[in-house]
N, C-alpha and C positions, 0 to 999 in steps of 0.2 A: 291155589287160586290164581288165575289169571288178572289184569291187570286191564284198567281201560278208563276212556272218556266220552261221557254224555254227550252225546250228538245233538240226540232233540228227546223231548220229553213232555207228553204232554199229560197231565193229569187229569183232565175232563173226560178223554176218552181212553187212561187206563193204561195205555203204550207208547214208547218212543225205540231208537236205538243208540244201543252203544257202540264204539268205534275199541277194537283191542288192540293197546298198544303195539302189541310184539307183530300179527300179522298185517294192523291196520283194517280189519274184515269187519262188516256192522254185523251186531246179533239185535235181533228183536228182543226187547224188554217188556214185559208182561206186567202191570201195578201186583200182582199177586206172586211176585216170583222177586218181589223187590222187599229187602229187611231191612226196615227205618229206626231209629230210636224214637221217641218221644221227640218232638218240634224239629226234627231232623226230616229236609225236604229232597227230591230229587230234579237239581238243576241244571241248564245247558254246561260243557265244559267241566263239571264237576268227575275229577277221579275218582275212582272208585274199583274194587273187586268184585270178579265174579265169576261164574261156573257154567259147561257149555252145555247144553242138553240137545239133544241133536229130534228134529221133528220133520219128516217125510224131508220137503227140501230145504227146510230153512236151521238155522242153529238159533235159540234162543240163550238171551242171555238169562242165567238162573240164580239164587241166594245171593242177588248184589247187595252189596253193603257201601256207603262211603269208605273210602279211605281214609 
């Protein structure tokens, strides 16, 4: 799993992006591609893990979890 930090996030409309650490490159964050616990939220700045999944031209970030 790759490694990174919430850029922006926005939960009304479902997407934001994350920033990975290692190349610094944003992936687009999908609400459905995001694994929360119970009262576990996804916030600005917040590390967390995650998986690339690659879409025509974009990389989406995928099974992100907090850290």
């Amino acid at each position: 799993m790759l490694k990174g930090k919430v850029k922006e996030y926005n939960p009304s409309r479902g997407c934001g992006t994350i920033i990975d650490s290692d190349t610094k490159r944003p992936h687009t964050v999908y609400a459905n591609n995001i694994i929360l616990k119970k009262g576990e939220t996804l916030n600005e700045n917040q590390e967390v893990n995650f998986e690339i999944e690659h879409h025509r031209n974009d990389d989406w970030a995928v099974d992100v979890q907090i850290s």
